[in-house]
N, C-alpha and C positions, 0 to 999 in steps of 0.2 A: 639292173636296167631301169628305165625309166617308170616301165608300169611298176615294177615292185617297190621303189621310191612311193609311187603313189597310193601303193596298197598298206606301205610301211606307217604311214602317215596318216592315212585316214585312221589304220587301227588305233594308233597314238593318239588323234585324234578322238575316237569313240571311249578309249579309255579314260581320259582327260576329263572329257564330258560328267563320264561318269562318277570320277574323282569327283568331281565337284558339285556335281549331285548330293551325292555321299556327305559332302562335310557340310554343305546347305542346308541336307535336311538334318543333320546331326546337330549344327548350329555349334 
């Protein structure tokens, strides 16, 4: 459904973030 698209997303989303956090501060 459309809500779970958007819940799908955002978590890909918060992962992402985090990903990239992660190699920012890893340098």
């Amino acid at each position: 459904t459309e809500a779970d698209r958007a819940a799908h997303a955002g978590l890909v989303g918060t992962l992402g973030e985090k990903a990239l956090w992660l190699k920012v501060a890893v340098g």
